[in-house]
C-alpha positions in Angstrom: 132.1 31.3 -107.6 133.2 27.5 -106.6 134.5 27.0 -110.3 134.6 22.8 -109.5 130.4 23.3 -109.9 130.6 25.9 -113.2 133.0 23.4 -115.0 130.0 20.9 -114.8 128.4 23.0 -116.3 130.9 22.8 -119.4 130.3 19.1 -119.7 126.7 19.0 -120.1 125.3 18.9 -123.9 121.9 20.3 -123.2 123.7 23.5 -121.4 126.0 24.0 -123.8 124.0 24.3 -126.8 121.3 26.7 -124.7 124.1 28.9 -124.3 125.4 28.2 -127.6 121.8 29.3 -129.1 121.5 32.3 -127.0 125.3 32.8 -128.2 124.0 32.7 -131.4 120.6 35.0 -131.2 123.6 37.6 -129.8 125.6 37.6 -132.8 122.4 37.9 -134.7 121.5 41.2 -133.0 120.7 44.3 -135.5 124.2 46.8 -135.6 126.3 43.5 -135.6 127.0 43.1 -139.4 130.9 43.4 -139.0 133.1 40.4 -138.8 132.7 39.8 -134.7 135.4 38.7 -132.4 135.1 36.5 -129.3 137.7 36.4 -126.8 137.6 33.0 -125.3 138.8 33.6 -121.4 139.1 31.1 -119.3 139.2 27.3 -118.9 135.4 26.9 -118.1 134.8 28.8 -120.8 137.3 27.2 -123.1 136.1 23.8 -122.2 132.5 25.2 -123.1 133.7 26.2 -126.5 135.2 22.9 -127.3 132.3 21.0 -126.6 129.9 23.2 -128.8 133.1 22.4 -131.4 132.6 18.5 -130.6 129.1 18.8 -130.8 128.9 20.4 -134.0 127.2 24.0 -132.8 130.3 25.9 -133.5 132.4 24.9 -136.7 136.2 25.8 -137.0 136.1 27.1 -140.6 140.0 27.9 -140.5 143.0 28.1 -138.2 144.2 31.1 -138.7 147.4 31.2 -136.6 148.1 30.7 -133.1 145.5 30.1 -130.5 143.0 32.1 -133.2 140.6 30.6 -135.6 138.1 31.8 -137.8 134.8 30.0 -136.8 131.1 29.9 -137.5 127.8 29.4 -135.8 124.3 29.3 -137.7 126.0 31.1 -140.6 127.7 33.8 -138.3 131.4 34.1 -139.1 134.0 35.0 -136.2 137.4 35.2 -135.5 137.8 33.5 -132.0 141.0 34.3 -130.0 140.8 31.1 -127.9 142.5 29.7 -124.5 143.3 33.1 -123.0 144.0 34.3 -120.0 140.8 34.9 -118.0 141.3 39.0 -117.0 
């Protein structure tokens, strides 16, 4: 995967909040009614996540301590572990 082409991907609005609503739907899902966690791997990923911050779709509700947060989409709470280590 030529990363240099996915990372544009990051910086476009209109894919970010498609991904962001599909996100979203997933969270939604039936059998999901615990408090979720998202493990944010990666720096594409993490520069994804930011821009659904900047651009309102995901709202930082509290930092919680280091590097995780407890955030919200569309009313879904979650406790994201953000910029870590892609496995």
């Amino acid at each position: 995967i030529d990363q240099r082409i996915v990372e544009t991907f990051a910086a476009d609005d209109e894919l970010v909040r498609d991904w962001f609503r599909r996100f979203e739907e997933h969270l939604r899902a039936p059998g999901t009614d615990a408090l979720r966690c998202v493990y944010v791997a990666g720096g594409t990923c993490q520069a994804a996540f930011d821009k659904a911050v900047e651009l309102q779709i995901v709202t930082c509700e509290a930092r919680l301590m280091h590097n995780i947060s407890m955030m919200s989409i569309g009313g879904i709470r979650f406790l994201a572990l953000e910029h870590a280590p892609h496995p």
